[in-house]
N, CA, C and O atoms as CSV, one atom per row, in Angstrom:
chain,resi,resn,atom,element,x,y,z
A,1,UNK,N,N,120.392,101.391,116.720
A,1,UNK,CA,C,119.790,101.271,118.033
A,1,UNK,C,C,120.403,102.305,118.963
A,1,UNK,O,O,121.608,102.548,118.896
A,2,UNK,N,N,119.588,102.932,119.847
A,2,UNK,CA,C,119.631,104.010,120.517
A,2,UNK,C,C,121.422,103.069,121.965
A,2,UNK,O,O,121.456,101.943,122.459
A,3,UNK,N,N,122.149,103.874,122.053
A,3,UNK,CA,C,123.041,103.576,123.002
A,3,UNK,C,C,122.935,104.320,124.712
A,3,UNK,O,O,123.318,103.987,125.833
A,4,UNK,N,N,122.222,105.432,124.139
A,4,UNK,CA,C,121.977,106.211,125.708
A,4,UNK,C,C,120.930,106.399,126.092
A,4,UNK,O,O,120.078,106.697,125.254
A,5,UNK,N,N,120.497,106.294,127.702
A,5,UNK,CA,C,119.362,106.199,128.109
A,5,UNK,C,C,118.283,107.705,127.552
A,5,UNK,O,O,117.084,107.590,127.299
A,6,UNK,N,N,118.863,108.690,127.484
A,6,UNK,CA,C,118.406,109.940,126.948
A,6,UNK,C,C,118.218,109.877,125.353
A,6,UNK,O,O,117.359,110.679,124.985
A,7,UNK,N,N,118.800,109.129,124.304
A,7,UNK,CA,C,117.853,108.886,123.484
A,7,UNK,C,C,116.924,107.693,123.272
A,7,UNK,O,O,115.978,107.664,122.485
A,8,UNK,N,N,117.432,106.449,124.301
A,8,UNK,CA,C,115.790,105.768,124.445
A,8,UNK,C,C,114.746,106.645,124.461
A,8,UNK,O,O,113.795,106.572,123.683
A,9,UNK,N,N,114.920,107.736,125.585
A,9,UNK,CA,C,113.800,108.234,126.442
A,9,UNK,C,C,113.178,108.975,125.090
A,9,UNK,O,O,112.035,108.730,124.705
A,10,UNK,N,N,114.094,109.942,124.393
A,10,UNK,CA,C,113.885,110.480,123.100
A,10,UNK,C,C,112.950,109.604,122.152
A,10,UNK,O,O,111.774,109.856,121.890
A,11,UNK,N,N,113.557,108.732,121.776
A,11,UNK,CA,C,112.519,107.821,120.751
A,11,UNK,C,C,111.551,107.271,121.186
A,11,UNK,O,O,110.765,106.730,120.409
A,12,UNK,N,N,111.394,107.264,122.239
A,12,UNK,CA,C,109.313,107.318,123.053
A,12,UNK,C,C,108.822,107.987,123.211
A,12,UNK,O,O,107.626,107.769,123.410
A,13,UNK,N,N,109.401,109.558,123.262
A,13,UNK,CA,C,108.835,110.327,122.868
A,13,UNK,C,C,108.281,110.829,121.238
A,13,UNK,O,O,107.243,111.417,120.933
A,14,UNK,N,N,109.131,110.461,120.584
A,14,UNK,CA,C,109.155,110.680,119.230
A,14,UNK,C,C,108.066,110.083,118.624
A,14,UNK,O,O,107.456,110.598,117.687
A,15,UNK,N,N,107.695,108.596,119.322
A,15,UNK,CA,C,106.853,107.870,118.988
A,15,UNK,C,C,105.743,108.262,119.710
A,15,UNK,O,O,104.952,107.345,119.491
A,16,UNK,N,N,105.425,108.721,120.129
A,16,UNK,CA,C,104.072,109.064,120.993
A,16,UNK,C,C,103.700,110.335,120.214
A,16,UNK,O,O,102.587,110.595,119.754
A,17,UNK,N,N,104.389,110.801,120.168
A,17,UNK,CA,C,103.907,112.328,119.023
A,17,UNK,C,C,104.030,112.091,117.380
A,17,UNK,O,O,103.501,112.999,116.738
A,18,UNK,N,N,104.554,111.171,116.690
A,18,UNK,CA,C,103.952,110.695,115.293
A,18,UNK,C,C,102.748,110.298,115.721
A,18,UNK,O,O,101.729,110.913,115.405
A,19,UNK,N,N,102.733,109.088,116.586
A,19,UNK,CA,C,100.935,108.789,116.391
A,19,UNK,C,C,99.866,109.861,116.975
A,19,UNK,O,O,98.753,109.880,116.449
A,20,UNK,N,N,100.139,110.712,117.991
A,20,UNK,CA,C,99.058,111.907,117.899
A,20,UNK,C,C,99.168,112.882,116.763
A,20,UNK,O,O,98.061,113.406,116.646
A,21,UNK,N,N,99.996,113.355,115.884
A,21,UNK,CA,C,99.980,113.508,114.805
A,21,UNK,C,C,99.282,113.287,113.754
A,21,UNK,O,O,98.468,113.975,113.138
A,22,UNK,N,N,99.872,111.792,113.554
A,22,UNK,CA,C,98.771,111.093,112.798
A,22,UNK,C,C,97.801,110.892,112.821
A,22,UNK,O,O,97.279,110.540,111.763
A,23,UNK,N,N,97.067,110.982,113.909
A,23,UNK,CA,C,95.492,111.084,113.907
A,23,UNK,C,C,94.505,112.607,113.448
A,23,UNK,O,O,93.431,112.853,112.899
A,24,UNK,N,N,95.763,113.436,114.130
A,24,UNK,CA,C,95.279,114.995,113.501
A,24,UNK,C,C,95.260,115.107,112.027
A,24,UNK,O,O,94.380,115.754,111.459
A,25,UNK,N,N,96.441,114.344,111.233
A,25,UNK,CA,C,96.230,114.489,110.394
A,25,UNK,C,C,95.496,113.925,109.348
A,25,UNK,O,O,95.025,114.579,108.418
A,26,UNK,N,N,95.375,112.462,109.522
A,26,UNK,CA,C,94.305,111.917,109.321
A,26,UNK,C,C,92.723,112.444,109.366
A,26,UNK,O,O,91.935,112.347,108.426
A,27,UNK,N,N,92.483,112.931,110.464
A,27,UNK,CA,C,90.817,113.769,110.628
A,27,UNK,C,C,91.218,115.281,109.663
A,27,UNK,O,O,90.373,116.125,109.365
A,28,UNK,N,N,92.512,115.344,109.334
A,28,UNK,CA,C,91.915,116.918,108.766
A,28,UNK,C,C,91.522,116.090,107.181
A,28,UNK,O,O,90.509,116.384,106.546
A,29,UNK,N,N,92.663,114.887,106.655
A,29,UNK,CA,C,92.353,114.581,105.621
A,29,UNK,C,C,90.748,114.146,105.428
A,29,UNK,O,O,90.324,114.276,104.280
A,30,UNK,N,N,89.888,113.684,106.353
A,30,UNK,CA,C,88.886,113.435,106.115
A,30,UNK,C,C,87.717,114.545,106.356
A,30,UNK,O,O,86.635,114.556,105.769
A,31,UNK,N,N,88.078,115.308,107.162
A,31,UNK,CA,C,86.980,116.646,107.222
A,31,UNK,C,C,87.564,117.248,105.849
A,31,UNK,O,O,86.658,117.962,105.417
A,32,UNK,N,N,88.616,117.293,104.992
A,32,UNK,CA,C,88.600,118.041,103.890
A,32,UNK,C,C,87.991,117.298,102.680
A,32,UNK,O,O,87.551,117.834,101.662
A,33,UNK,N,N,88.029,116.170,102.915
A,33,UNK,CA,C,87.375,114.847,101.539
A,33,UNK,C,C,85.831,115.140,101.877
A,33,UNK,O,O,85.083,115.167,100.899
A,34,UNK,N,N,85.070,115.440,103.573
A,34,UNK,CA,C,83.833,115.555,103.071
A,34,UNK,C,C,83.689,116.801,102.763
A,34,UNK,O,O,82.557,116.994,102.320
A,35,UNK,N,N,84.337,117.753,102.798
A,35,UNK,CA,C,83.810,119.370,102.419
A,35,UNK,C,C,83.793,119.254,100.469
A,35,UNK,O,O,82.939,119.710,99.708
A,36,UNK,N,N,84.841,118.614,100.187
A,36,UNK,CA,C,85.032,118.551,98.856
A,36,UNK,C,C,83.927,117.520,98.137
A,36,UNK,O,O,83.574,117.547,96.958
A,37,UNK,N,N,83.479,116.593,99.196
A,37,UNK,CA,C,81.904,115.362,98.770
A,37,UNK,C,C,80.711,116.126,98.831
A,37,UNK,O,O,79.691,115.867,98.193
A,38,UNK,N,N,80.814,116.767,99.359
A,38,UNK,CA,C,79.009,118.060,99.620
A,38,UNK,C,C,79.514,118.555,98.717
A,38,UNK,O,O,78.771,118.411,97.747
A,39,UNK,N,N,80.696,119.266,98.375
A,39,UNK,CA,C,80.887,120.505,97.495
A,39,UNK,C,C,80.363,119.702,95.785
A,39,UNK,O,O,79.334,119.966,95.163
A,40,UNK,N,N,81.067,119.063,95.527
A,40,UNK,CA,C,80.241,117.703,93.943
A,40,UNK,C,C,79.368,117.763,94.445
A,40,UNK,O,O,79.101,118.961,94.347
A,41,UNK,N,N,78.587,117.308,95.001
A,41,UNK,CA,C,77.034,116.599,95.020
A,41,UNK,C,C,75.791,118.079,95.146
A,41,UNK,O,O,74.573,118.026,94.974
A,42,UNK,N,N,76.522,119.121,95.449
A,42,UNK,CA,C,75.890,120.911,94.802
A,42,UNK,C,C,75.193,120.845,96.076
A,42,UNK,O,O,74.046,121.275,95.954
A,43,UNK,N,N,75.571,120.328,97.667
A,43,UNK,CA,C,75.313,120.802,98.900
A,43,UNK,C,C,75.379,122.088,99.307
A,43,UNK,O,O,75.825,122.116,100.454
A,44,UNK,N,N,75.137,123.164,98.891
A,44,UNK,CA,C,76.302,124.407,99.211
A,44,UNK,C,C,76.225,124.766,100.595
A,44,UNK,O,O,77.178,125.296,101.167
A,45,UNK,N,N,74.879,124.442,101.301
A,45,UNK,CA,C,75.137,124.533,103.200
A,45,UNK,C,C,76.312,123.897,103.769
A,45,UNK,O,O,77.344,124.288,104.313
A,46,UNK,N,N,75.644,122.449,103.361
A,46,UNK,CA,C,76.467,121.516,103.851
A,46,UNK,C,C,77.941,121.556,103.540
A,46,UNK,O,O,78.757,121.275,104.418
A,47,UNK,N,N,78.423,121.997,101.951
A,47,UNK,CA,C,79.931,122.072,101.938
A,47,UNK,C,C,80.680,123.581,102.752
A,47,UNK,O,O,81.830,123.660,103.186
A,48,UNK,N,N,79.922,124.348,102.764
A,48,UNK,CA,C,80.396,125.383,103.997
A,48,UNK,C,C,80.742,124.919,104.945
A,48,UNK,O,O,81.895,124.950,105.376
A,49,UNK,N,N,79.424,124.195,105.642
A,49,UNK,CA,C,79.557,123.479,107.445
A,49,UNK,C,C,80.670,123.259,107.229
A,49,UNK,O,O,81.535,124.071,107.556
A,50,UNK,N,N,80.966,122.091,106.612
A,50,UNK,CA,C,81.870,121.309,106.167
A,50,UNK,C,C,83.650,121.677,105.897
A,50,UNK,O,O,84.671,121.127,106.311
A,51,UNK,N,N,83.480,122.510,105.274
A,51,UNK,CA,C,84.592,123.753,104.681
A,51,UNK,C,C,85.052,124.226,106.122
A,51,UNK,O,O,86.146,123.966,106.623
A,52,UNK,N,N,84.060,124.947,106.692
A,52,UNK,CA,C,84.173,125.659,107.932
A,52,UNK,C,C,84.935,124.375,109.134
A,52,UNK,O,O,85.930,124.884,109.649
A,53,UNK,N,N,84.814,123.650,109.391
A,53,UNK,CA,C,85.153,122.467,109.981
A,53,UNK,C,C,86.653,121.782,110.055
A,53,UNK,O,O,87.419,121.509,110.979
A,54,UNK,N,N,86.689,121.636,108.562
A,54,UNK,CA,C,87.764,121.540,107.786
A,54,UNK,C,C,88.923,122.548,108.374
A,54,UNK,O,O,90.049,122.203,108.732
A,55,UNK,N,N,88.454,123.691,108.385
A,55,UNK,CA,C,89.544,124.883,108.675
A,55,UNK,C,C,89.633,124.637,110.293
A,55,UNK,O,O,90.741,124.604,110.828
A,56,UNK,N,N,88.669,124.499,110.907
A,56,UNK,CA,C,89.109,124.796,111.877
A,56,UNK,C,C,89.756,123.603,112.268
A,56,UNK,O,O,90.594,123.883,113.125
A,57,UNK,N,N,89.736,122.475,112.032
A,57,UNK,CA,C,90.693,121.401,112.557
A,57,UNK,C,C,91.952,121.498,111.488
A,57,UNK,O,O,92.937,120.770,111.617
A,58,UNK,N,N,91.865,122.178,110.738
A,58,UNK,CA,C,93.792,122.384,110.102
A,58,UNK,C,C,94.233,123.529,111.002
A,58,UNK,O,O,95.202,123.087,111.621
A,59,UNK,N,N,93.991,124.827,111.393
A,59,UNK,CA,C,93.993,125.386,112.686
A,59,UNK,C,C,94.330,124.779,113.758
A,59,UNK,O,O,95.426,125.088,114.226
A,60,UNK,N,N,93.605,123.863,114.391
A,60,UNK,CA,C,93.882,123.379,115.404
A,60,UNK,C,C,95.222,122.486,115.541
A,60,UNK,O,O,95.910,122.334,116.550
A,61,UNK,N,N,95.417,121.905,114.175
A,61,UNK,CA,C,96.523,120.795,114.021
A,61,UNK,C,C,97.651,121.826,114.079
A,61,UNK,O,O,98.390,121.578,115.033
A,62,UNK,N,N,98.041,122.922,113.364
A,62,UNK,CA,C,99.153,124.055,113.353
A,62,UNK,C,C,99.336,124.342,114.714
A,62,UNK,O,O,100.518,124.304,115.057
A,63,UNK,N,N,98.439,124.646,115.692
A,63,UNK,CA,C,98.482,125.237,116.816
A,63,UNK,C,C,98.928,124.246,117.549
A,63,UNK,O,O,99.253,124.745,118.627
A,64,UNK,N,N,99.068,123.426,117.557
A,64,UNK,CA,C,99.561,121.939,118.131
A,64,UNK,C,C,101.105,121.780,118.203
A,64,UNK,O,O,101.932,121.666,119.108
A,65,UNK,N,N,101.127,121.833,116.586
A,65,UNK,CA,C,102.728,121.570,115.888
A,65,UNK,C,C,102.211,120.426,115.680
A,65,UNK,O,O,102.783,119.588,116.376
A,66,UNK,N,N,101.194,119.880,114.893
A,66,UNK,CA,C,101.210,118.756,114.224
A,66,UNK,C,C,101.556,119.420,112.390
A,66,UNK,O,O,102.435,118.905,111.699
A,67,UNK,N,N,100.758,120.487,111.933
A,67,UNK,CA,C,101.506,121.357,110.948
A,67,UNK,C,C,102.305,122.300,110.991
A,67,UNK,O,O,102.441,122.864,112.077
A,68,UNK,N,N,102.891,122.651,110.115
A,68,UNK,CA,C,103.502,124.196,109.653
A,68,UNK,C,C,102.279,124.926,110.334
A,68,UNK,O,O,101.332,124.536,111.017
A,69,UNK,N,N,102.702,126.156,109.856
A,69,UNK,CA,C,101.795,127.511,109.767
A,69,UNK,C,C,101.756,127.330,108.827
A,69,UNK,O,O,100.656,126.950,108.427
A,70,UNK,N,N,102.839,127.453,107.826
A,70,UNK,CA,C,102.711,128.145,106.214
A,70,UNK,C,C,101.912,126.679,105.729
A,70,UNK,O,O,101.061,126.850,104.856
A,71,UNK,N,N,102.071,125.518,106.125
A,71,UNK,CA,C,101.599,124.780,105.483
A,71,UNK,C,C,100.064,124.413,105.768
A,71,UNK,O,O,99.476,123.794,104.881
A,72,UNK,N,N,99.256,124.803,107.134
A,72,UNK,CA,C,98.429,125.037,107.412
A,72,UNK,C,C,97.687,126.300,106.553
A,72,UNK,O,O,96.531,125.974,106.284
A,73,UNK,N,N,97.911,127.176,106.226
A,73,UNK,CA,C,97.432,127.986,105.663
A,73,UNK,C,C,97.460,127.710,104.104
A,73,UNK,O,O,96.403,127.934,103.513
A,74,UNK,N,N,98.181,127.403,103.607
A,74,UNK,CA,C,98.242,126.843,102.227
A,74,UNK,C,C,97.376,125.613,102.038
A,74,UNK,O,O,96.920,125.538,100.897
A,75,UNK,N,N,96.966,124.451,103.002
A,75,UNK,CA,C,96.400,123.567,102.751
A,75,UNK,C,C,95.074,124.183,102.823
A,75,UNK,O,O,94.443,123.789,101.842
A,76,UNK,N,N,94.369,124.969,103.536
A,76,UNK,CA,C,93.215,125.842,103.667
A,76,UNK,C,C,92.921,126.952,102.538
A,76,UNK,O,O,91.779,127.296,102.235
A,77,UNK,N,N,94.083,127.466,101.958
A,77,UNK,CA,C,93.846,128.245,100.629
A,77,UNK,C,C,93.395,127.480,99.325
A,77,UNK,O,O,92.680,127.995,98.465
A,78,UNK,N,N,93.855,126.289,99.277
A,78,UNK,CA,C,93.719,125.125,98.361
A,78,UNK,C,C,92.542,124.271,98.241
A,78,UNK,O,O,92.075,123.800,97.204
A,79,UNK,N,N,91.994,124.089,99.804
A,79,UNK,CA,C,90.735,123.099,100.107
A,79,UNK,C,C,89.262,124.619,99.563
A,79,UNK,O,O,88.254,124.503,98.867
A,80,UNK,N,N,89.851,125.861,100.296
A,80,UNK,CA,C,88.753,127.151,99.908
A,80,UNK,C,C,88.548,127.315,97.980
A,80,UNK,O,O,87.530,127.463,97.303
A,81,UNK,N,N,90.167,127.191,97.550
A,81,UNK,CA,C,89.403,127.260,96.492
A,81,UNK,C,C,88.798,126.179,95.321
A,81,UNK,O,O,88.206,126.427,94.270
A,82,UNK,N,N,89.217,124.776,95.978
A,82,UNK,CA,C,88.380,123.611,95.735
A,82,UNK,C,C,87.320,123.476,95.208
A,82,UNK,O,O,86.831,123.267,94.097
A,83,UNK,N,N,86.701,123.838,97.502
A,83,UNK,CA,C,85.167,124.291,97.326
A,83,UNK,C,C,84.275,125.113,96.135
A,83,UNK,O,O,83.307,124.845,95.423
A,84,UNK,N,N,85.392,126.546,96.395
A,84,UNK,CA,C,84.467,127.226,95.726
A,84,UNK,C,C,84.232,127.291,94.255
A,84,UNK,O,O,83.253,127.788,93.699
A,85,UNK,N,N,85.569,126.551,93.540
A,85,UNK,CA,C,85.155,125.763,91.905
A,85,UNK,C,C,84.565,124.930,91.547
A,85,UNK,O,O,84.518,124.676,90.343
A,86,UNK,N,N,83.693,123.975,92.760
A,86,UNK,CA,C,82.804,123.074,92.670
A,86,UNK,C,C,81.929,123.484,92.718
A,86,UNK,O,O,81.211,123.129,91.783
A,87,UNK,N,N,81.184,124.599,93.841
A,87,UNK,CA,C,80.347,125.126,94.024
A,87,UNK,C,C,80.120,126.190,92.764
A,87,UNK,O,O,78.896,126.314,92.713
A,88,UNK,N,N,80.508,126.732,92.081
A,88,UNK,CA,C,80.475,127.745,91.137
A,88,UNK,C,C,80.333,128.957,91.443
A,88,UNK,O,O,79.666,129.662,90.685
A,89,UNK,N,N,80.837,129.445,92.465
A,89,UNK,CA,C,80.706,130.591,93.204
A,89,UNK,C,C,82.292,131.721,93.476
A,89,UNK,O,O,82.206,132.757,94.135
């Protein structure tokens, strides 16, 4: 348990930024599950939109500091080439 008023104040902060976090990261996990659901089902518009979407909210989460960079970009190199082994392209 926190003893000084400066890390109370700390661990409400701490806690207020896991859960906005977690929601970023949560929506990227699900904009990347539907790019990868169009991409199976041989959508190829729709898994672009989709793809495209995907990136830009892992983007947005990095620019935040809810991700890395490096790990933002690696999760986007991984979801691109997903897509594009589903798609056959």
């Amino acid at each position: 348990m926190a003893n000084t008023k400066s890390q109370i104040k700390r661990n409400r902060q701490n806690e207020k930024a896991r859960s906005r976090n977690k929601t970023v990261r949560s929506e990227i996990k699900t904009r990347s599950k539907a790019a990868l659901d169009a991409a199976r089902s041989g959508d190829t518009t729709g898994a672009t939109k989709a793809l495209q979407v995907a990136q830009a909210r892992i983007d947005a989460a990095a620019t935040r500091g809810a991700l890395h960079a490096n790990t933002a970009a690696r999760r986007k190199s991984n979801l691109t080439k997903q897509v594009n082994s589903l798609l056959g392209s």
